[in-house]
C-alpha positions in Angstrom: 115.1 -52.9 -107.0 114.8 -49.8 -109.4 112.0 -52.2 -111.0 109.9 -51.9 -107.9 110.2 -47.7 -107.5 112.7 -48.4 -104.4 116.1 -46.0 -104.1 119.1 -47.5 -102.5 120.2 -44.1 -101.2 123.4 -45.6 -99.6 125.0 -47.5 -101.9 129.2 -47.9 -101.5 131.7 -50.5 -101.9 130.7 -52.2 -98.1 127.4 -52.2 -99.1 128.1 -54.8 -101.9 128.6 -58.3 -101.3 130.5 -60.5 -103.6 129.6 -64.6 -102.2 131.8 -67.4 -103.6 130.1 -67.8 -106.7 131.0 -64.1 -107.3 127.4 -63.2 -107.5 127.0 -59.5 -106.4 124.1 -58.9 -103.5 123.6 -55.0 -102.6 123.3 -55.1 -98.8 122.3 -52.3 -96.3 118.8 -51.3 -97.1 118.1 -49.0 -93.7 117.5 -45.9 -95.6 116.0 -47.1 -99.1 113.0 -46.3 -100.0 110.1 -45.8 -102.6 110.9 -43.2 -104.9 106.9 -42.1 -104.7 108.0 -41.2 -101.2 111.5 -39.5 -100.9 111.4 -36.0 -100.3 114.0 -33.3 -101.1 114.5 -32.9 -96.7 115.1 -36.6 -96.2 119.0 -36.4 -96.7 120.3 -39.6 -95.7 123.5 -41.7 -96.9 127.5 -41.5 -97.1 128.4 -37.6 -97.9 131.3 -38.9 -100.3 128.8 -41.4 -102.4 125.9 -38.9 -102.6 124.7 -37.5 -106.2 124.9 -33.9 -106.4 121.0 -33.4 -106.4 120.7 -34.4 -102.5 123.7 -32.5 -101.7 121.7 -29.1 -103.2 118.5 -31.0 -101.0 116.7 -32.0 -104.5 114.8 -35.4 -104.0 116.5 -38.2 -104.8 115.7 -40.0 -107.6 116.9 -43.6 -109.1 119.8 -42.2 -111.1 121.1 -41.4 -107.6 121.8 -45.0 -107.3 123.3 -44.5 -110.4 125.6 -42.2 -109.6 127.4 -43.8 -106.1 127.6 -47.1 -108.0 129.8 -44.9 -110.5 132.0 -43.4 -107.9 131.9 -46.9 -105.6 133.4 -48.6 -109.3 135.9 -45.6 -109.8 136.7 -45.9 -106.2 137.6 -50.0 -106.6 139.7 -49.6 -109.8 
C-alpha cells in the first residue's frame, strides 16, 4: 500500500482483519488515498487514531499510517 503512494488515513483495530490462518488484511479503504493528492483541508478518519499533523490540519503523509498502527497496537496490548 505505502509502496504504491496510497495513505490508509483510517487505520484502527476494526479496520484490521485477522482470517484463520492469522494473516493480517487492513480493511476499510473509503478515505485512503494517494499521497500526491492529500491535502492539509481533507481531514478525514477516527479523531482518537489520528497523527498529530492532521489534527494541526498539516497534510497527511505515510508516517500517519504509521502512527494509528502504533496507538491501534498500544490500544490491543
Amino acid at each position: 500500500m505505502h509502496s504504491r503512494s496510497i495513505i490508509h488515513r483510517d487505520v484502527k483495530a476494526p479496520n484490521i482483519l485477522v482470517n484463520e490462518k492469522a494473516e493480517i488484511k487492513i480493511a476499510d479503504f473509503g478515505v485512503s488515498g494517494f499521497y500526491a493528492d492529500i491535502t492539509a483541508d481533507q481531514i478525514v478518519g477516527t479523531p482518537l487514531w489520528m497523527a498529530p499533523e492532521i489534527l494541526k490540519r498539516k497534510p497527511a503523509t505515510l508516517a500517519c499510517d504509521i502512527w494509528s498502527l502504533g496507538i491501534t497496537i498500544i490500544e490491543m496490548a
